[in-house]
C-alpha positions in Angstrom: 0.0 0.0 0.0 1.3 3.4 -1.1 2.5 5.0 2.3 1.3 8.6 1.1 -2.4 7.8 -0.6 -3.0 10.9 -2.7 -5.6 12.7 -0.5 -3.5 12.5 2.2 -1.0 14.4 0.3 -3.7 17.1 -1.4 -5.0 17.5 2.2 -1.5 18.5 3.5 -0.7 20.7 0.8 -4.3 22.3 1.1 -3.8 22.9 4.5 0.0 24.5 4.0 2.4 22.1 5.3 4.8 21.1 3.6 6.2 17.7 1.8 9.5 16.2 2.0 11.3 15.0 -1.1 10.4 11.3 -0.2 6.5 12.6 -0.5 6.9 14.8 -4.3 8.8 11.2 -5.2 5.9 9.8 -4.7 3.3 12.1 -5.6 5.2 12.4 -9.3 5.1 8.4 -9.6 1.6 8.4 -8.9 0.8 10.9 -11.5 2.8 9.1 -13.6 1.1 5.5 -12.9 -2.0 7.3 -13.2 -3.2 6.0 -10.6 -3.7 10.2 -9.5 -7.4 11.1 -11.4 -7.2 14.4 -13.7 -9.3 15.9 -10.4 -6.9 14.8 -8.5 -4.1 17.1 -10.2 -6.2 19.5 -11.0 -6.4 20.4 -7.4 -2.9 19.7 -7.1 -2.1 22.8 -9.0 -4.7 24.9 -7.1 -3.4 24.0 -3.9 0.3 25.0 -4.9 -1.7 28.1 -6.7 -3.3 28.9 -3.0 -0.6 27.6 -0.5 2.7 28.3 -2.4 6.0 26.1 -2.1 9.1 26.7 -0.5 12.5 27.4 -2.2 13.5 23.5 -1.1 10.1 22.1 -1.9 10.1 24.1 -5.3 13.5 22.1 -5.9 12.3 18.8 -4.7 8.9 18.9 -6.9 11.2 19.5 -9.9 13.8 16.7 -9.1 10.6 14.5 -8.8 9.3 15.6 -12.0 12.2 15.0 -13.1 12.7 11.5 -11.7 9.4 10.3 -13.4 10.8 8.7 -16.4 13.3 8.3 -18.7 16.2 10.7 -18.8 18.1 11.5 -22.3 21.6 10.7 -22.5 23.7 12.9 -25.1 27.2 11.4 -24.0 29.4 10.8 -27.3 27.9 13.9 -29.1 31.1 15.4 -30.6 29.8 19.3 -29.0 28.3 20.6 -26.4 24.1 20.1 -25.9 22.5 23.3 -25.4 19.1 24.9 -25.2 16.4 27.5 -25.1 13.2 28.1 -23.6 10.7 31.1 -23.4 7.9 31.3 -20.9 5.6 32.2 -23.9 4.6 35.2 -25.4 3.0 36.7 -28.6 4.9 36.4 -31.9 7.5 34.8 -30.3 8.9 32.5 -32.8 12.5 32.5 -31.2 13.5 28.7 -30.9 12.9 27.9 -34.5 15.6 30.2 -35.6 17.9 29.8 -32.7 18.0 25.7 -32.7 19.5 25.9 -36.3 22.0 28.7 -35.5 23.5 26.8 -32.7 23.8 23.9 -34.4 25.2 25.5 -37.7 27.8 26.7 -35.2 28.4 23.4 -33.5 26.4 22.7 -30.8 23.6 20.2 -30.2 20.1 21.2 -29.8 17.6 18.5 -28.9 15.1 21.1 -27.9 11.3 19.9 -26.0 8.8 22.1 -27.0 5.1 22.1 -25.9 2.3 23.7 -27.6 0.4 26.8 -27.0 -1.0 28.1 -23.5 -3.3 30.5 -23.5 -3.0 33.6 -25.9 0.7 32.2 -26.7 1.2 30.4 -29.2 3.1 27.0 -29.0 6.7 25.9 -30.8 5.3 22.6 -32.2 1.8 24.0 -33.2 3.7 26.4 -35.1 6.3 23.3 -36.7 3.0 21.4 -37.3 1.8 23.8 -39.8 4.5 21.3 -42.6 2.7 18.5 -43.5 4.1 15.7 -41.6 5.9 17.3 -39.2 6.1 14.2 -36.6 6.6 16.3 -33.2 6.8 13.2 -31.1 9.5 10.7 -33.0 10.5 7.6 -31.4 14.0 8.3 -28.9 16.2 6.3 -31.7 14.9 8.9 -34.2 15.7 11.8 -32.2 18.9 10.7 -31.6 19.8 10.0 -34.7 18.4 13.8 -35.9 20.6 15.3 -33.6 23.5 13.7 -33.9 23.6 14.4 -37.9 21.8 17.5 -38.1 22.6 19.4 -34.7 19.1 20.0 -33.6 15.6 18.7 -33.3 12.7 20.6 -32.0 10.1 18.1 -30.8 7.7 17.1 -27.7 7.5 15.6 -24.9 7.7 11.7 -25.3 5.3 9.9 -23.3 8.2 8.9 -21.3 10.2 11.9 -20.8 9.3 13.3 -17.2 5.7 12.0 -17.3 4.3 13.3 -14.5 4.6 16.7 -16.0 3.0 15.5 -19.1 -0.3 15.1 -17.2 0.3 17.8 -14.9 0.8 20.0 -18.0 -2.1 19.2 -19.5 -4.7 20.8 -16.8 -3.0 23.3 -16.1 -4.8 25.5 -19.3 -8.2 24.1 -18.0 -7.7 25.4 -13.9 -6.4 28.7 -14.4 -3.0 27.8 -13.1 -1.0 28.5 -16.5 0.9 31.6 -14.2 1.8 29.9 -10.9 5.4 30.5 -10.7 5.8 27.3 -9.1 4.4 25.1 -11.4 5.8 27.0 -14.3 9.3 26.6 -12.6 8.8 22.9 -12.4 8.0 21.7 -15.5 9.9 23.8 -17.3 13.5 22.3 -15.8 12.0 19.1 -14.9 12.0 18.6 -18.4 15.4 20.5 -19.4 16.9 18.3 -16.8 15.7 15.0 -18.2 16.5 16.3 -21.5 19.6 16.4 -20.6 21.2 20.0 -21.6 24.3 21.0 -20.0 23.5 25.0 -20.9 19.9 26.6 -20.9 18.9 29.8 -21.6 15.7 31.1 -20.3 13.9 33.8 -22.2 12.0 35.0 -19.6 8.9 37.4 -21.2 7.0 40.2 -19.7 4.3 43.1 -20.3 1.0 42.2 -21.8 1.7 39.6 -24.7 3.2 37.6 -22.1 2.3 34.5 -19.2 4.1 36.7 -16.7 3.6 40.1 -17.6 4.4 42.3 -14.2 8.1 42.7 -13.9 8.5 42.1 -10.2 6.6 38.8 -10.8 9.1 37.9 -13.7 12.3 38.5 -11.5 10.7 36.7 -9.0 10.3 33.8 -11.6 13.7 34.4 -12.4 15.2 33.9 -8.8 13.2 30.6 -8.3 14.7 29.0 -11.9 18.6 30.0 -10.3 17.7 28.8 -6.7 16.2 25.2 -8.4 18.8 25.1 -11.3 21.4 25.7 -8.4 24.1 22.4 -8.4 21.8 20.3 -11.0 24.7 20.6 -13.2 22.6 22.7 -15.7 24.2 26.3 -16.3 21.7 28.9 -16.6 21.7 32.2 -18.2 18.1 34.0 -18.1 17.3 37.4 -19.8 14.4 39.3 -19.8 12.2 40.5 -22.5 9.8 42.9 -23.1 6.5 41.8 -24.6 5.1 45.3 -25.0 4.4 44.3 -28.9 4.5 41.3 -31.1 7.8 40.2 -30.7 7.9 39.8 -34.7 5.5 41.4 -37.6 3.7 38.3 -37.3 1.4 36.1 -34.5 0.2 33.0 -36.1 1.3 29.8 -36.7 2.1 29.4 -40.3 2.5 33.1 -40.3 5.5 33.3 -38.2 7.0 29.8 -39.5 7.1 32.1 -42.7 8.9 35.0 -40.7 11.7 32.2 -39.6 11.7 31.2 -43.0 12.5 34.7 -44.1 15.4 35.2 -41.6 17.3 32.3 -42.1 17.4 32.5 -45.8 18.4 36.4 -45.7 14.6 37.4 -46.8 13.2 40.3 -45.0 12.9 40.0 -41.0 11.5 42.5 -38.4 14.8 43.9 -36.8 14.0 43.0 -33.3 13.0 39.3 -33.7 16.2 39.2 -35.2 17.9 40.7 -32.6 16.7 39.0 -29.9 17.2 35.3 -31.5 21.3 36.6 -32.0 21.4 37.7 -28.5 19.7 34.2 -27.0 22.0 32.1 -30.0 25.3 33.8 -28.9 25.1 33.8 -25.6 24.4 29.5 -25.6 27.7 29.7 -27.9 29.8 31.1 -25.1 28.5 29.1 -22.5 29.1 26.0 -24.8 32.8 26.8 -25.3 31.8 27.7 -29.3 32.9 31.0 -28.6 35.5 32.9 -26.8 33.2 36.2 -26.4 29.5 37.5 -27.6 31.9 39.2 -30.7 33.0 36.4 -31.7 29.9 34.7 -31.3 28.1 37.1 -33.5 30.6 36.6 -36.4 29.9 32.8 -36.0 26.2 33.5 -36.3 26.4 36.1 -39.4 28.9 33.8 -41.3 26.0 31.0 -40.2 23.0 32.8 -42.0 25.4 34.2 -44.8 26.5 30.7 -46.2 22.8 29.0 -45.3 24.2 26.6 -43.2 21.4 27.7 -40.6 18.7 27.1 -43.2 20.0 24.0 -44.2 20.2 22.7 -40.7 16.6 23.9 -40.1 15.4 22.1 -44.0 17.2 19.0 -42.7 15.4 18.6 -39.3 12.1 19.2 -40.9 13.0 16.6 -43.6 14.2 14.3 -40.8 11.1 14.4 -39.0 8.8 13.9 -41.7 7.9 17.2 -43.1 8.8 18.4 -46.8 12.2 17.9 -48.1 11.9 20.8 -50.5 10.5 23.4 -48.0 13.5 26.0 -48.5 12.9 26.3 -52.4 8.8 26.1 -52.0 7.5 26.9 -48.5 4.4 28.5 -50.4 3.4 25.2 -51.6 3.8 23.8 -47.7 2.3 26.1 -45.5 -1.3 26.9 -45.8 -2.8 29.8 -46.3 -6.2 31.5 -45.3 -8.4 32.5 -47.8 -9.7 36.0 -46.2 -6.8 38.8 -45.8 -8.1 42.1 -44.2 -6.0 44.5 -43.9 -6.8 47.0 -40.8 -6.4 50.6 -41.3 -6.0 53.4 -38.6 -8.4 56.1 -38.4 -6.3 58.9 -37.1 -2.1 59.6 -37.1 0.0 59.3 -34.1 2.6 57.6 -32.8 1.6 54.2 -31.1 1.6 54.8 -27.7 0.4 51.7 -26.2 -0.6 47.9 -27.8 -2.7 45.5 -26.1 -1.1 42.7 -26.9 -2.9 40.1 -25.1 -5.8 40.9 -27.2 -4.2 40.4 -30.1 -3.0 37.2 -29.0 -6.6 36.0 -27.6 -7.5 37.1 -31.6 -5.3 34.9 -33.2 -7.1 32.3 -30.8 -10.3 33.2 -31.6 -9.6 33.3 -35.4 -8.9 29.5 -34.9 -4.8 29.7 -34.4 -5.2 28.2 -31.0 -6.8 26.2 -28.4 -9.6 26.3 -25.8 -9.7 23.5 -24.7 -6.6 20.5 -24.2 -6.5 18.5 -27.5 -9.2 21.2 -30.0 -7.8 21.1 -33.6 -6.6 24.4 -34.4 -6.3 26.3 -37.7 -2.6 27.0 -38.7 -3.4 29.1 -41.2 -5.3 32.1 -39.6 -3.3 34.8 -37.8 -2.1 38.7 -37.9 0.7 39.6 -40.2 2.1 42.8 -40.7 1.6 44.4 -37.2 2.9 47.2 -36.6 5.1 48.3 -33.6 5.1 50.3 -30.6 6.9 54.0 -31.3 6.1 53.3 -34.9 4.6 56.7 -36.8 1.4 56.2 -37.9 -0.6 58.1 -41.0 -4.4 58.1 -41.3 -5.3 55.0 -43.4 -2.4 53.0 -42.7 -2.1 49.3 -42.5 -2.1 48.3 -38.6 -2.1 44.8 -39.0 -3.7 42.5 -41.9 -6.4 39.5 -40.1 -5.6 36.2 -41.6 -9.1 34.7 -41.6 -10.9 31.4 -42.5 -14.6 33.3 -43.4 -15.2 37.3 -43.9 -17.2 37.2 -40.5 -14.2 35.9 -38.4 -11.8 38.8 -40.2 -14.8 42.0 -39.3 -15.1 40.8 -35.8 -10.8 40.7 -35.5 -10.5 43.4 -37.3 -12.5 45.5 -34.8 -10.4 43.9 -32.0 -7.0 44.7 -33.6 -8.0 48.3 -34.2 -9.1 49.0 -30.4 -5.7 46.7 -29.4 -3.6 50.3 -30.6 -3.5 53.2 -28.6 -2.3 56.3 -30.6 -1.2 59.4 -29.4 1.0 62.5 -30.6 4.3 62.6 -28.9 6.3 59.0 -29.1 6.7 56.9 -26.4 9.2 56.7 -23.9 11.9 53.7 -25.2 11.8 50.6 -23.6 15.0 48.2 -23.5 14.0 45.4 -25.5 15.2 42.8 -23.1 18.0 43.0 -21.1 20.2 39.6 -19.3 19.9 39.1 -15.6 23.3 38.9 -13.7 23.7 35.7 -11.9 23.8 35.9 -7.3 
């Protein structure tokens, strides 16, 4: 008989006392059994939502995360194994740039992904707009992608840190998408299995974002060090405004497009750029791939210049299933929606302010992403185009053009985009773009 029956354990943590890492061991093998019911973890996460965790229980929860499964194993890779991971935010197409940089560089990027929470979109619901795209390979096939290619963006296997995989799962469906400590957990539960030996966490803030009040994001920030703490995963974290659509574009296919763009030297929004250099060197230098973040940012232009980033990128799609001619046709792979509206201002000014949360919870709405666990979603629909904040604006310009499956669904978003801008006459004060937390 299990010594800690799962009520037991729900009561304690209802009632604020705490668990010992004996007790989170076997709370995470009982989610994983399944012998836990979905109610059961659903008011798991509202009790850690209500009560909290302590710095050591936040650690141990992980570690038993962690514990729940199988654990990657990288040794023999001729480089080091590095990776990314962003707590979510509009536009924010980052890791599909960033995995083929590294690895055209050198380094190994077996990257877990997840898919979208909320009004963020999700890295594999993105990937999944290629026709077979297979985001869940079996472990010999991921291997065998990342040792040749360099990286492979996929999900969580069913037996990669399992008890997250359910926890995960409700999380949407109870409200507790924001609770720093299960967002804490599952996201290095699963880094650690994965078996990185660098991470960089792209922690995102403002409106378009999971976490959007500062305080609350260094917060987040301080928990990820204090966990990471002697795992023997080094962590650097930066913060980034989400303020705007990180890229032009918030979409699925849409922003696959905008990757597509960057890494074959087509046009790309400036600050998307930006940031996906800033994240890529810095996981050079902490691999050893580079002595400095100049250097680094030679290795990454001379990477995009001779299209060894794009061909790393055409190779993992091709290697998981998804079009082998994708760099000299992505028209003919990604789909398109059939309604483009473009949304016009009605006045000039300088934008001042953008909601972007709503624009985010439009993309949803269009179709782009989920409800509830498991809907189908339409890859297709989105927002291209959108403008930025500080951007001068005339009287009849193009805001952002709706992506839409039926002229209904692009009037309603089109109304919603329009009241997401806040225009006034003087320019806005300049907001750093991100900027990298020092280490304790």
């Amino acid at each position: 008989m299990n010594a800690w029956p799962a009520a037991a354990l729900l009561r304690a943590k209802r009632e604020g006392r705490r668990l010992d890492a004996a007790q989170w061991q076997a709370l995470a093998e009982g989610i994983a059994r399944e012998d836990w019911s979905e109610g059961q973890i659903g008011a798991l996460a509202m009790a850690i939502a209500w009560r909290g965790l302590d710095a050591r229980e936040c650690r141990d929860f992980t570690f038993a995360l962690r514990d729940s499964g199988h654990r990657l194993d990288w040794r023999g890779l001729p480089g080091p194994v590095l990776d990314k991971h962003s707590t979510g935010g509009v536009g924010d197409c980052v890791s599909l740039a960033l995995a083929p940089l590294v690895a055209a560089c050198g380094g190994f990027v077996p990257m877990i992904s997840g898919r979208g929470l909320g009004h963020t979109g999700g890295t594999l619901d993105k990937l999944e707009s290629l026709p077979g795209y297979e985001a869940n390979p079996a472990p010999a096939r991921l291997r065998r992608i990342v040792a040749e290619v360099g990286c492979a963006i996929v999900g969580q296997s069913a037996d990669l840190v399992p008890a997250d995989r359910r926890l995960y799962a409700v999380r949407d469906v109870t409200a507790t998408v924001d609770v720093p400590e299960l967002i804490v957990a599952s996201i290095l539960s699963k880094k650690l299995a994965g078996g990185a030996q660098a991470l960089v966490l792209d922690i995102k803030t403002g409106s378009g974002a999971q976490t959007p009040d500062m305080a609350a994001a260094e917060a987040l920030a301080a928990r990820m060090r204090a966990v990471a703490e002697g795992s023997g995963l080094r962590l650097a974290i930066a913060l980034t405004d989400m303020g705007q659509v990180l890229g032009h574009e918030a979409g699925n296919a849409l922003e696959l497009r905008a990757v597509l763009d960057l890494l074959t030297g087509g046009r790309a929004c400036p600050r998307l750029r930006a940031l996906v250099f800033a994240l890529s060197a810095e996981l050079l230098c902490m691999g050893g791939l580079a002595a400095d973040r100049g250097e680094a940012d030679t290795r990454l232009e001379g990477a995009l210049a001779s299209g060894a980033a794009a061909e790393c990128f055409a190779r993992m799609v091709a290697g998981l299933g998804g079009p082998r001619n994708l760099l000299e046709h992505p028209q003919r792979h990604l789909p398109q929606a059939p309604v483009l509206r473009p949304v016009v201002a009605d006045r000039e000014g300088f934008v001042q302010a953008i909601d972007v949360r709503a624009l985010g919870e439009c993309v949803v709405d269009l179709g782009g992403g989920r409800r509830t666990p498991g809907a189908a979603i339409d890859h297709a629909v989105g927002l291209a185009e959108v403008r930025g904040r500080g951007e001068r604006i005339a009287r009849g310009d193009v805001l952002a053009v709706v992506h839409a499956r039926g002229e209904a669904d692009a009037d309603a978003a089109a109304v919603r985009v329009r009241a997401a801008f806040a225009l006034d006459e003087e320019p806005p004060a300049p907001i750093a773009p991100w900027r990298w937390l020092a280490a304790d």
